[in-house]
Wavefront OBJ file of the C-alpha trace (Angstrom):
o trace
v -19.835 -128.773 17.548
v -19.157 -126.609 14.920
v -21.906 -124.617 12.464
v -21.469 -125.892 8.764
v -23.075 -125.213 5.355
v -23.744 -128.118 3.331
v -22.701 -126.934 -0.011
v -23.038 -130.093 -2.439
v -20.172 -132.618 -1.334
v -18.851 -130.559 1.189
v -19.955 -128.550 4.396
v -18.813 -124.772 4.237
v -16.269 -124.216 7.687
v -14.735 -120.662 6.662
v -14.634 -118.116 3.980
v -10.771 -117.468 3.085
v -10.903 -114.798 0.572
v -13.812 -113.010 -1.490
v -13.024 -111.639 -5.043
v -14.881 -110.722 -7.944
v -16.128 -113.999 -8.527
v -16.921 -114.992 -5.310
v -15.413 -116.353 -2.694
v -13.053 -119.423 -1.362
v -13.562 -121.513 1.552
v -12.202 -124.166 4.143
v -14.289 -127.180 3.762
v -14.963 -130.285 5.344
v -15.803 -133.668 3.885
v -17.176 -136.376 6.234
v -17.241 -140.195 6.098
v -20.565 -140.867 7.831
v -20.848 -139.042 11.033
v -17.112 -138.406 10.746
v -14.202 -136.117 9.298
v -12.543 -137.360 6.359
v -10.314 -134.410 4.940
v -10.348 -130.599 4.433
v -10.614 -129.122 0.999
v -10.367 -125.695 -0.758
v -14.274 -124.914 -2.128
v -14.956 -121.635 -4.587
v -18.373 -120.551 -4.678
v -19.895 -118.412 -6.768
v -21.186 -114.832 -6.200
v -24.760 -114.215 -7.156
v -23.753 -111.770 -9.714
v -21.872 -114.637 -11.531
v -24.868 -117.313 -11.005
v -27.337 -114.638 -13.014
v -24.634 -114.411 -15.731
v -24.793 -117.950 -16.527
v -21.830 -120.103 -14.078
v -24.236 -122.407 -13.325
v -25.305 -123.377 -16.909
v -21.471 -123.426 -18.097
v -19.370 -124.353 -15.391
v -19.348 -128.175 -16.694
v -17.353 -126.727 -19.383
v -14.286 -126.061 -17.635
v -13.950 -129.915 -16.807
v -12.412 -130.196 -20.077
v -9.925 -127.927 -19.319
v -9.016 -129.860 -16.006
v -8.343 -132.556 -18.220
v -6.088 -130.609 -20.273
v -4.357 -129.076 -17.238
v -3.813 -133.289 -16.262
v -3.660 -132.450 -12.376
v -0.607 -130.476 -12.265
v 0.196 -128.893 -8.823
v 0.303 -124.971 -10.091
v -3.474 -125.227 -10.578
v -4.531 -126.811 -7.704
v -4.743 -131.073 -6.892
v -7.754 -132.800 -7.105
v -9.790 -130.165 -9.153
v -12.896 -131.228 -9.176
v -16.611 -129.727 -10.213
v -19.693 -129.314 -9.207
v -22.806 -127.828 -11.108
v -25.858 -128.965 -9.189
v -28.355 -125.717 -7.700
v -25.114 -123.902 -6.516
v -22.083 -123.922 -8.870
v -19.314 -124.629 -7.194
v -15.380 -126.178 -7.332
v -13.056 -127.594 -5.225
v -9.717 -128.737 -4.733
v -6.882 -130.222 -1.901
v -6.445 -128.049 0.957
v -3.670 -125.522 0.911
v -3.308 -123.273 3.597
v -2.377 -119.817 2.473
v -4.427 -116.717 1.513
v -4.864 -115.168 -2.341
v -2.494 -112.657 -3.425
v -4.781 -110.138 -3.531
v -4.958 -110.355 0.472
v -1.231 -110.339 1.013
v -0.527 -107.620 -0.847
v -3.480 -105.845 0.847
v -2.803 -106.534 4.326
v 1.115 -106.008 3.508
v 0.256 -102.365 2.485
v -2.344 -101.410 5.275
v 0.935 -102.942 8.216
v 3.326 -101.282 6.037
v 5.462 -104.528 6.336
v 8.071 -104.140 3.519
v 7.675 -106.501 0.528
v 10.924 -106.599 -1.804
v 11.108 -107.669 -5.198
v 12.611 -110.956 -4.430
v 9.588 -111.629 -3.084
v 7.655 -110.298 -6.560
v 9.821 -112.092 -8.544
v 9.309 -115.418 -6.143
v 5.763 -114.908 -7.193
v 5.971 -114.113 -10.347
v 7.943 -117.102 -11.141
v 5.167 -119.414 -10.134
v 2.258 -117.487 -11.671
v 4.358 -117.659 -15.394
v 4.974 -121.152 -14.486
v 0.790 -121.805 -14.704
v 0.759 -119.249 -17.462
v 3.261 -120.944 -19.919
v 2.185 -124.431 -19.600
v -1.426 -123.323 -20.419
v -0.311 -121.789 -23.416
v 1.252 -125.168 -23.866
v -1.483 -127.137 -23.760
v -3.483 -124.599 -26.272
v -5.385 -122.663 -23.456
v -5.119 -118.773 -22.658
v -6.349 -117.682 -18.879
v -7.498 -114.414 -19.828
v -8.252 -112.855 -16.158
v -5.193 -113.302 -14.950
v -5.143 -110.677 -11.494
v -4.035 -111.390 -7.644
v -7.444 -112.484 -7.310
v -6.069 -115.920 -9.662
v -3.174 -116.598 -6.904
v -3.003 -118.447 -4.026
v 0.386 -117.959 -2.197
v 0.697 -120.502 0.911
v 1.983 -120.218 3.973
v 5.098 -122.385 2.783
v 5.952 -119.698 -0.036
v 4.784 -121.377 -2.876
v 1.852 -120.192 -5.911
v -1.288 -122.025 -7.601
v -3.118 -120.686 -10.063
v -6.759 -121.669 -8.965
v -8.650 -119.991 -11.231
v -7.595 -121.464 -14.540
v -9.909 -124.441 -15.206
v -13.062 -122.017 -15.641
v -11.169 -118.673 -16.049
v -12.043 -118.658 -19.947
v -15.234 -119.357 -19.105
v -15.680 -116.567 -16.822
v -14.023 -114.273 -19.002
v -16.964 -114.659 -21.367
v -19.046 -113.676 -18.502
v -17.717 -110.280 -17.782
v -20.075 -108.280 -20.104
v -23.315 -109.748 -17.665
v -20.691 -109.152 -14.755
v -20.131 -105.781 -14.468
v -19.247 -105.599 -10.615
v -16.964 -108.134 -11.475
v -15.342 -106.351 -14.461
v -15.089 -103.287 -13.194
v -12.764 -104.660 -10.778
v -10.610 -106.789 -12.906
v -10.290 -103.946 -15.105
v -7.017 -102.703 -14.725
v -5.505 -106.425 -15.329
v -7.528 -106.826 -18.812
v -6.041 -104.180 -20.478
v -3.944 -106.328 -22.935
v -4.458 -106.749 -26.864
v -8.333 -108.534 -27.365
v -6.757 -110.316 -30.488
v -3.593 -111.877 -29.091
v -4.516 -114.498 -26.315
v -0.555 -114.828 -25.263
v 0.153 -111.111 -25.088
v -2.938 -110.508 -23.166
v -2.409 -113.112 -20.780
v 1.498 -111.354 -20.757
v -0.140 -107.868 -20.006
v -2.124 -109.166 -17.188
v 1.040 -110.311 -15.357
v 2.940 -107.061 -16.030
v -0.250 -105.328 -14.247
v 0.128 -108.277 -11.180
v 4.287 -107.596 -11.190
v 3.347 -103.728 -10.878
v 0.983 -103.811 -8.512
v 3.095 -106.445 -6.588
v 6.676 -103.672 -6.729
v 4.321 -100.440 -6.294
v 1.323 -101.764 -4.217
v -0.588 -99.585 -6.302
v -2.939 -100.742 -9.180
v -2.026 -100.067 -12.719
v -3.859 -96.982 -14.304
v -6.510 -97.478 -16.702
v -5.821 -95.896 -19.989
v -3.769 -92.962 -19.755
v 0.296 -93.508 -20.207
v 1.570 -96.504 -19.426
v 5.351 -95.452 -20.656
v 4.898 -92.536 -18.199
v 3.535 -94.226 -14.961
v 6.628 -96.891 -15.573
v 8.582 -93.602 -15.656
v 7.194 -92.591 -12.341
v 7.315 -95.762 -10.391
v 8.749 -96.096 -7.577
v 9.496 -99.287 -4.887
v 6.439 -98.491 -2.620
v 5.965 -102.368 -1.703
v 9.853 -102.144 -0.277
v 8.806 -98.930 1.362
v 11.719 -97.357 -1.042
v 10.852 -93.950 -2.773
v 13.825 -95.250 -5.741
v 12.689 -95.866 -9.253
v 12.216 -99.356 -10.668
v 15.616 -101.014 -11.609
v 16.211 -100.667 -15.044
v 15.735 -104.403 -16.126
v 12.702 -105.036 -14.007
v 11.452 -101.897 -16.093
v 12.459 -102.930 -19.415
v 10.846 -106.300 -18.400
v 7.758 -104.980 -17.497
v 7.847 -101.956 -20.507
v 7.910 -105.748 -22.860
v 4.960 -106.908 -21.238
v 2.794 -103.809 -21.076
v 3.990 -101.622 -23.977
v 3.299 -103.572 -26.670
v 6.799 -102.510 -27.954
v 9.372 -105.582 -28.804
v 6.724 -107.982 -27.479
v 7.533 -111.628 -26.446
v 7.006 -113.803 -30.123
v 6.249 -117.150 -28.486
v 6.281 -118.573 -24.986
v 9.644 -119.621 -25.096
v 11.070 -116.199 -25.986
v 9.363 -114.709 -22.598
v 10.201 -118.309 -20.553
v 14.049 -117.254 -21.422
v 13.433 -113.477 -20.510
v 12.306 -114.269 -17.185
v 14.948 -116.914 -16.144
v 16.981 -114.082 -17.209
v 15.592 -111.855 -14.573
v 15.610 -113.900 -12.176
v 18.395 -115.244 -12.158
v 21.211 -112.969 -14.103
v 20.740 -110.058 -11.611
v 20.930 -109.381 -8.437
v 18.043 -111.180 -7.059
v 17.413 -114.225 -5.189
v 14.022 -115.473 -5.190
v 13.597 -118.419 -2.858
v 10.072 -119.747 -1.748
v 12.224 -120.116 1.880
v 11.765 -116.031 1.661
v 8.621 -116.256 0.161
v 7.300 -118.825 3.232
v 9.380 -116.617 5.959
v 7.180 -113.403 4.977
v 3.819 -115.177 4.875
v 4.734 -116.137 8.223
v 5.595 -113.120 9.173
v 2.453 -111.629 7.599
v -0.209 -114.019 8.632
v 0.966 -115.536 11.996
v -2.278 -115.121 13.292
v -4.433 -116.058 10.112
v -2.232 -119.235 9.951
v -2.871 -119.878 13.822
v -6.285 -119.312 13.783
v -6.626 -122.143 10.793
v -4.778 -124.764 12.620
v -6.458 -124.419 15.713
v -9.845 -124.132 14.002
v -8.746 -127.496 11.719
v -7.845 -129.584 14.587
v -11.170 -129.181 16.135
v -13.058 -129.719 13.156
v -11.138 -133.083 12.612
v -12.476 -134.403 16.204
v -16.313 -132.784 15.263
v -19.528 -135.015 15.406
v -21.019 -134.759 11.978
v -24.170 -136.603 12.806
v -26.190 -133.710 12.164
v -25.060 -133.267 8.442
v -25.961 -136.805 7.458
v -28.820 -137.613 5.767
v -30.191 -139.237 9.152
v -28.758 -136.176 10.784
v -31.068 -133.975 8.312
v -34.389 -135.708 9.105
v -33.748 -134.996 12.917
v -33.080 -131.144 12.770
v -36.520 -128.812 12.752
v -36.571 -126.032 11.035
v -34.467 -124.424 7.921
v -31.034 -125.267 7.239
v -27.938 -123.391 5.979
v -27.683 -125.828 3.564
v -31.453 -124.768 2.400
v -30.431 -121.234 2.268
v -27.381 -121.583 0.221
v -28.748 -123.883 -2.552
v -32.137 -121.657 -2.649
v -29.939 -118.322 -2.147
v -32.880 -117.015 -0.093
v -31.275 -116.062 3.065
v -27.902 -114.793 1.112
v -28.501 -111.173 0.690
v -29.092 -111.244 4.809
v -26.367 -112.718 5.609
v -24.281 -110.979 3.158
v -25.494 -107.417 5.099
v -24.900 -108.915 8.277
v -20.915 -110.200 7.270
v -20.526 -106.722 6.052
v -21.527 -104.792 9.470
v -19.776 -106.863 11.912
v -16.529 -106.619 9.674
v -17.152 -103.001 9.080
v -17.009 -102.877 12.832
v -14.045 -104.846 13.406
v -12.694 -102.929 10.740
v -12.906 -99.366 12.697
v -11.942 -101.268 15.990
v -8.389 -102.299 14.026
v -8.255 -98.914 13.017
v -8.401 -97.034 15.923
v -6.126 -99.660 18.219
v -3.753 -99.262 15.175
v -3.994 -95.382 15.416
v -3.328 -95.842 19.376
v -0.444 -97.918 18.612
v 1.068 -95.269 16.530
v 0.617 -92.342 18.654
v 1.024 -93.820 21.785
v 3.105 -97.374 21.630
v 5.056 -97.089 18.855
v 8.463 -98.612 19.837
v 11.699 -96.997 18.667
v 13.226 -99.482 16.541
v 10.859 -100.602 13.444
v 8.352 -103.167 14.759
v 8.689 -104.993 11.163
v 12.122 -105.665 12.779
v 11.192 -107.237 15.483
v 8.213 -108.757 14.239
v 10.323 -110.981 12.343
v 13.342 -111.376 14.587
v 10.482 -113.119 16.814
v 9.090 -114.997 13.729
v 12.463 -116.245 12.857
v 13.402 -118.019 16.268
v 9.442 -119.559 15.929
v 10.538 -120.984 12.377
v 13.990 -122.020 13.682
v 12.715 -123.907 16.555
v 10.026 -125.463 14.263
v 13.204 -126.368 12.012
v 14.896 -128.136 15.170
v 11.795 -130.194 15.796
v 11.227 -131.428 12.211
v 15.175 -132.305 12.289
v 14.762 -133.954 15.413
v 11.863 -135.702 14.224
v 13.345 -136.689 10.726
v 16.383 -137.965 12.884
v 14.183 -140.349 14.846
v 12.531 -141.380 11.821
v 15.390 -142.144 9.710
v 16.826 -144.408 12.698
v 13.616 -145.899 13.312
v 13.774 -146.565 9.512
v 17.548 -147.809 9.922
v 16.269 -150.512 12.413
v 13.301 -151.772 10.180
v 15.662 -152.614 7.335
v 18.047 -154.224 9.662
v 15.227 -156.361 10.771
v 13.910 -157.115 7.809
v 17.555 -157.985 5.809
v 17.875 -160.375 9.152
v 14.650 -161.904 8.513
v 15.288 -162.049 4.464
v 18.218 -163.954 5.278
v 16.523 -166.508 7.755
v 13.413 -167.190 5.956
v 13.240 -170.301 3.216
v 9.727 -169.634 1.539
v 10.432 -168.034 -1.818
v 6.736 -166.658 -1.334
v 7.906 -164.959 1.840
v 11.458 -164.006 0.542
v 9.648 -162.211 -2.261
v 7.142 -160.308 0.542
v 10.542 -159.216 2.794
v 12.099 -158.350 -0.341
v 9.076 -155.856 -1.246
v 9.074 -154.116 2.192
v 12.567 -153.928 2.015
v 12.778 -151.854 -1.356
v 10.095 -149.874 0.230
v 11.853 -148.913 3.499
v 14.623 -148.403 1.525
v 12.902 -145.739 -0.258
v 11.477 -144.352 2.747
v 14.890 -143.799 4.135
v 15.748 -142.157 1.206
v 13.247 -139.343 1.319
v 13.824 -139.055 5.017
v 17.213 -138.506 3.901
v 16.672 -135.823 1.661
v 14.329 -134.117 4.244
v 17.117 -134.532 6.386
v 19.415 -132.235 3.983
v 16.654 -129.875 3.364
v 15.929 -129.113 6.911
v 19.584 -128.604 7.698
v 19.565 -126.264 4.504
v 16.704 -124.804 5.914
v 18.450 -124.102 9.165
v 21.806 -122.808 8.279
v 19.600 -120.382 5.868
v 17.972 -119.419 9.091
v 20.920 -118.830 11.023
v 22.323 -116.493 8.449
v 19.353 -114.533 7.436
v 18.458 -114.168 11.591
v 22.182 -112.717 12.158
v 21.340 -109.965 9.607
v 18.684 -108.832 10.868
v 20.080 -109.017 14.478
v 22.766 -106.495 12.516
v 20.238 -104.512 10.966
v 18.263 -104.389 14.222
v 21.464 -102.935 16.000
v 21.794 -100.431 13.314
v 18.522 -99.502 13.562
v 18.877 -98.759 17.363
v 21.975 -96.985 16.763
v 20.330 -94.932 14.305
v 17.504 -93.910 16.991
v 19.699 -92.940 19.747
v 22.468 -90.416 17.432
v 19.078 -89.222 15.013
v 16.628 -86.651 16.070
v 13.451 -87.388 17.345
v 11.149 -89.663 15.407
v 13.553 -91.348 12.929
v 12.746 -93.731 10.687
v 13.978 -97.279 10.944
v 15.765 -98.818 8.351
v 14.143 -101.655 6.360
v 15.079 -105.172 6.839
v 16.649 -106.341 2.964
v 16.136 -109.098 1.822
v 19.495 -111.833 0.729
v 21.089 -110.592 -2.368
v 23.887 -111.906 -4.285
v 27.525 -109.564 -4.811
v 26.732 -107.133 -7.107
v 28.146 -108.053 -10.393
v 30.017 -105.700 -12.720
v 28.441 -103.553 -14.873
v 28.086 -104.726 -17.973
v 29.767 -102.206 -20.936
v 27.969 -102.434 -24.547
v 29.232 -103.995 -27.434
v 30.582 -100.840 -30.132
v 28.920 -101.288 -33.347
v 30.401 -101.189 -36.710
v 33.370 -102.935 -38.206
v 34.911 -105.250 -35.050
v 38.790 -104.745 -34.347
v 41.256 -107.494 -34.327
v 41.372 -106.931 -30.547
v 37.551 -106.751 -29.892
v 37.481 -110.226 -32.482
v 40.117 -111.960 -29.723
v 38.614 -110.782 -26.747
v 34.812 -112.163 -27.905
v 36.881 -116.073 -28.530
v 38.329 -115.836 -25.410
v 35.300 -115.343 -23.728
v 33.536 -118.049 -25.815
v 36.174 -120.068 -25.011
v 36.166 -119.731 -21.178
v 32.500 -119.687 -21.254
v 30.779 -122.951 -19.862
v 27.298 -124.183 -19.300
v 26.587 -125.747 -15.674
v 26.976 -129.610 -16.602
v 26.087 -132.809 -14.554
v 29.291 -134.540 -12.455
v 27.530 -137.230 -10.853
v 24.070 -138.429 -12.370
v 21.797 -140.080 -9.516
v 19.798 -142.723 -11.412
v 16.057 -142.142 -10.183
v 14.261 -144.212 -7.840
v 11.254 -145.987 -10.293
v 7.902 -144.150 -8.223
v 6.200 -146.699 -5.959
v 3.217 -145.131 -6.550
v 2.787 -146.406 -10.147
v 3.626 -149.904 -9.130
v 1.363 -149.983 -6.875
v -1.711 -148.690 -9.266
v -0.043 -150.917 -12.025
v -0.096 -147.771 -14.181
v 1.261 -148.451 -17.397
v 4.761 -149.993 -16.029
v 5.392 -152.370 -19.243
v 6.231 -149.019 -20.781
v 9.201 -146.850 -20.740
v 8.996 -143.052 -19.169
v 11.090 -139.924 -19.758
v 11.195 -137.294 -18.011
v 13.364 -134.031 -19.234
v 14.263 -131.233 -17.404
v 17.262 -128.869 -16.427
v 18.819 -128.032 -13.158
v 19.767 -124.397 -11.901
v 23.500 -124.634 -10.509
v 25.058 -122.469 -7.529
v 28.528 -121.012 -7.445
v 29.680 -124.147 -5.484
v 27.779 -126.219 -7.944
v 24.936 -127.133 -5.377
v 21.425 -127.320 -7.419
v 19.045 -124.834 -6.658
v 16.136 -125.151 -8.866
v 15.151 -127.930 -11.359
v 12.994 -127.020 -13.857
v 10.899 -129.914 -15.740
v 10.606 -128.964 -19.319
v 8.657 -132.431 -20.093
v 7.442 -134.608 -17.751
v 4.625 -137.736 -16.993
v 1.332 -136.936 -17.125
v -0.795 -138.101 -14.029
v 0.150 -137.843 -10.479
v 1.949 -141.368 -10.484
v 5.154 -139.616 -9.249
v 7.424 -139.719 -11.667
v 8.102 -136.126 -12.431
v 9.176 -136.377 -8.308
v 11.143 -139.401 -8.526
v 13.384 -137.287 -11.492
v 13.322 -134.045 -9.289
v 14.576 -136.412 -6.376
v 17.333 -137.928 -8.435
v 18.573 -134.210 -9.852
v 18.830 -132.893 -6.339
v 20.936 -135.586 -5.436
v 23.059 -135.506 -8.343
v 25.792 -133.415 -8.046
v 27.128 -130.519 -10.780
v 29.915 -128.351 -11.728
v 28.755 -124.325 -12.010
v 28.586 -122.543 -15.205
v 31.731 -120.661 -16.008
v 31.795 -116.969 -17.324
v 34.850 -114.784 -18.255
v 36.485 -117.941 -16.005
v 34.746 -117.672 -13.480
v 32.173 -119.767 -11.220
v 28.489 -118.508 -11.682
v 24.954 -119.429 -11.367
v 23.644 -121.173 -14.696
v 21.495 -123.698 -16.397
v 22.651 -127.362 -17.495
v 21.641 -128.005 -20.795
v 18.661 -130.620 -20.644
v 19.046 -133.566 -18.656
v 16.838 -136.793 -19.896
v 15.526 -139.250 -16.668
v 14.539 -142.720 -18.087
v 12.726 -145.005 -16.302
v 12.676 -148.543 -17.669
v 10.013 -150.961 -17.820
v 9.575 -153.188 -15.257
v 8.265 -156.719 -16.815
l 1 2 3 4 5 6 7 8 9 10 11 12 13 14 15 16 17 18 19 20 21 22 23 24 25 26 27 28 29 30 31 32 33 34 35 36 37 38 39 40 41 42 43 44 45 46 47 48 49 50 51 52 53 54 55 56 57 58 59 60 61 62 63 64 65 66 67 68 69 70 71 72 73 74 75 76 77 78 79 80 81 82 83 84 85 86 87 88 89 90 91 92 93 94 95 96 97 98 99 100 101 102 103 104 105 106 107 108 109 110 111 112 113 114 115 116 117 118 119 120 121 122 123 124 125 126 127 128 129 130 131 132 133 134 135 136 137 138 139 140 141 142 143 144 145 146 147 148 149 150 151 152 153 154 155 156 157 158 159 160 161 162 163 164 165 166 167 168 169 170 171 172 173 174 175 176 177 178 179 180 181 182 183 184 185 186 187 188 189 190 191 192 193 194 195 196 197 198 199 200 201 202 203 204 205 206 207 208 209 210 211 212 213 214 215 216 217 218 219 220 221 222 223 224 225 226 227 228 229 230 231 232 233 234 235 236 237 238 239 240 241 242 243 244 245 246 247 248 249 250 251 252 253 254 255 256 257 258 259 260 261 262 263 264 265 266 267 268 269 270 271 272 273 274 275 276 277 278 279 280 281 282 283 284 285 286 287 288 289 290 291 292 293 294 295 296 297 298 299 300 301 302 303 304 305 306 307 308 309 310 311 312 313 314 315 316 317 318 319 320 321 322 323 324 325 326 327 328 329 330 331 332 333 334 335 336 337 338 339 340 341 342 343 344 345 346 347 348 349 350 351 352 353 354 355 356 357 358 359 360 361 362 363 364 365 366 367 368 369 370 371 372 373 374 375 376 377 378 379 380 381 382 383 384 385 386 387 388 389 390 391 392 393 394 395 396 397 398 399 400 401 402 403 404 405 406 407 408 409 410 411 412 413 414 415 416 417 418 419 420 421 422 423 424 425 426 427 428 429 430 431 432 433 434 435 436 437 438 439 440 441 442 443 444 445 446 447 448 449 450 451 452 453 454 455 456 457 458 459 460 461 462 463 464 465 466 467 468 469 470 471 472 473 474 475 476 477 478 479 480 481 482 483 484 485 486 487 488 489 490 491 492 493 494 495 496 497 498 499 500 501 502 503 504 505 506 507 508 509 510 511 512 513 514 515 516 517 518 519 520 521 522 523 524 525 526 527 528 529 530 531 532 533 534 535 536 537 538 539 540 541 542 543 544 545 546 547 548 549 550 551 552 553 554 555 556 557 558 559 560 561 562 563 564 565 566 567 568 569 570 571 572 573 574 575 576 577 578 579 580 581 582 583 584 585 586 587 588 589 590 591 592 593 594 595 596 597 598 599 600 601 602 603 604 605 606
């Protein structure tokens, strides 16, 4: 059996990341004697329980409220201000950004600014609907992100980041190291919060933390693509986008004015963040973390918990962890202990990584073939989902055959009315099977292409070692990027020529926003029939969809959606995927672009 710390609700399995604040943890929660689910836990350090957590943590449940559950922050939020502060929320496997750009600098494993912009794009997600709901974060840092291992972002530390923010000046351990993130304008909550993720973008392009004080215009001058193991400057619009958010000069007026900004950057150049990329490098990066979970998760799910129930308790002699961590008198020891036997596995990683160097070092770049081996894992893990989802949707199939024959045999309205209920429900089951189905085989023939590349790259790089003198170094693998579009020439001011006056119609004319062909009509969520939530009213959902070249949809956005996790928001998403477009047009051509908003109704049912 395992060794847990009862912590409240939950027994402590594994710290996951430490940070300024203190750190996160793999929990368990039991039914009885047995295991129920796992759960994300953040505990406090002692440094924050002297300045006051524990006395003003119940604060930040109004913020969960205002936050309504959303997935960027983190499901099931939840608080808990007994001895120990503490909060928790659903299980996510992953690691905080702070780690992965860490661990990504100390392997040297090239991180491209795809994959910053990937990230980026979720953390301003978090960012603008807080501002939305009238609430600034205000420590905004990697420490605030959780990336998992499937690519995509949470924000976990916004219910009680305001409150912790008025913490600092009692914190000073804790400020010290947020410091170069907090940098922003004291008076302005939005441009501070704005500054903060400039510093995080930085960081995230240059793996190096952004200066305190000193010139900001001049280190933005200076930097260079460290993170993609590139010694170029910063392209000029990621510069100019980050000069916005740090300089103070032409600064973003509302959250709608940065929110177009950044779709601009993401999606006008020559970038192509994907969470597929995102989830393919944390794979890459934390194989053995993610390993190590699952294995350590499975046997946790088939663990006695006798001993942690309250009958459990009475039987054990002595002190337990759980009396140590809600008395914090053992803390400090165990603290010093944690800290010697990683210090030591510390120095034994660094000198088998200095062996490897001198001694082992391979010819071609190991990042290569690192993730030439972590691409056939994923791709065989592909083929088995696919597999799987293709034995599910038949097994599917055959249910609603069975049940149509038995709808038509049957005479008892009651019992017509039951069949007619699980029918609607397989139904819908087929129809997310379905679009896992099309997912996975997008998934795959992504795979296939991005693993020929770097089979390409990997040739070149051994072609490079064998004409090259000794020691060479091996090229990079790149991540998927778009044709490189023209360069743009500016407008001349002053008076415009007839010619100039022509040209700019034309253009308008040819000009065209993506636009919806064929509108799939949204499946109403079974999930709020079955909790009878509010379904004698009518619910919209708005939102816009991000169109390819061919005019396949490759992002939706929701602008408004449903409060509550009753599935709505997922039932529109669903319907927009399956909808089919026509790309945006510009100087007659086929492009990426946004459709103008798109309004999902679902009806009332009586």
């Amino acid at each position: 059996m395992g060794t847990y710390t009862r912590l409240g609700s939950y027994l402590l399995a594994s710290e996951l990341a430490n940070d300024p604040f203190g750190s996160i943890h793999r929990a368990v929660v039991i039914a009885g004697s047995n295991f129920d689910r796992h759960m994300l836990v953040r505990t406090f350090s002692e440094e924050m329980f002297q300045a006051g957590m524990n006395a003003h943590l119940a604060e930040a449940g109004r913020v969960v409220s205002l936050l309504g559950g959303a997935r960027i922050y983190g499901m099931g939020y939840r608080l808990e201000t007994a001895k120990t502060p503490h909060v928790a929320w659903d299980y996510v496997p992953g690691r905080s950004l702070a780690q992965l750009i860490e661990k990504a600098r100390q392997e040297q494993i090239p991180f491209g600014v795809d994959h910053a912009l990937t990230v980026i794009q979720g953390v301003a997600q978090g960012i603008v609907q807080m501002q939305a709901k009238g609430v600034s974060h205000g420590v905004l840092s990697p420490y605030s992100v959780w990336v998992s291992f499937e690519g995509a972002t949470q924000l976990v530390d916004a219910p009680f980041a305001a409150i912790a923010k008025g913490m600092l000046a009692k914190a000073p351990m804790a400020k010290r190291k947020l410091a170069p993130y907090l940098q922003g304008p004291e008076n302005n909550a939005l441009q501070a919060d704005l500054f903060a993720l400039g510093a995080v973008l930085y960081e995230l392009l240059t793996f190096e933390k952004l200066p305190i004080g000193g010139d900001l215009q001049a280190t933005l001058d200076q930097a260079t693509l460290k993170a993609a193991q590139e010694e170029a400057p910063l392209p000029a619009e990621i510069r100019a986008f980050l000069g916005r958010l740090l300089l103070g000069r032409q600064p973003f007026a509302s959250v709608e004015d940065f929110s177009t900004e950044l779709e601009r950057v993401l999606y006008d150049g020559e970038y192509s963040p994907t969470t597929f990329n995102m989830a393919f490098f944390m794979h890459t990066l934390f194989r053995e973390e993610n390993d190590r979970d699952a294995a350590a998760m499975k046997a946790e799910q088939g663990d006695n918990f006798l001993g942690y129930t309250a009958a459990g308790e009475s039987l054990r002699s002595g002190a337990t962890r759980a009396e140590h961590i809600d008395g914090h008198a053992d803390e400090q020891v165990s603290q010093k202990n944690r800290t010697v036997l990683i210090g030591g596995g510390l120095a034994a990683v660094v000198i088998l990584g200095l062996g490897y160097m001198f001694f082992g070092r391979p010819k071609v770049d190991p990042a290569i073939q690192a993730q030439l081996a972590e691409f056939q894992r994923i791709k065989a893990e592909i083929e088995q989902q696919k597999a799987d989802l293709d034995a599910k949707a038949r097994a599917e199939a055959d249910k609603a055959a069975q049940l149509q024959k038995q709808l038509s045999e049957t005479k008892s309205s009651e019992e017509k009315a039951k069949l007619q209920k699980q029918l609607e429900e397989s139904q819908q089951r087929k129809q997310e099977v379905e679009r896992q189905q099309k997912a996975a085989e997008q998934r795959m023939a992504e795979q296939r292409a991005a693993e020929q590349r770097l089979a390409e790259q990997k040739k070149a790089a051994e072609t490079k070692v064998a004409a090259a003198p000794p020691v060479p170094e091996a090229p990079k693998p790149q991540p998927m990027q778009e044709a490189p579009r023209p360069v743009a020439v500016p407008t001349p001011t002053g008076v415009p020529t007839p010619q100039t006056t022509a040209s700019r119609q034309a253009t308008v004319a040819n000009d065209q926003p993506a636009r919806v062909v064929n509108q799939v009509v949204p499946i109403f969520p079974l999930r709020a029939v079955q909790m009878r939530w509010e379904t004698n009213l009518d619910h919209i959902v708005r939102l816009k969809v991000f169109v390819g070249e061919q005019g396949q949809p490759l992002k939706v956005s929701v602008i408004e959606g449903v409060s509550g996790a009753f599935g709505f928001d997922e039932a529109a998403i669903d319907a927009a995927n399956k909808s089919s477009f026509a790309p945006a047009i510009r100087d007659g051509k086929p492009v990426r672009g946004w459709t103008p908003e798109i309004i999902y109704k679902f009806p009332k049912r009586r």
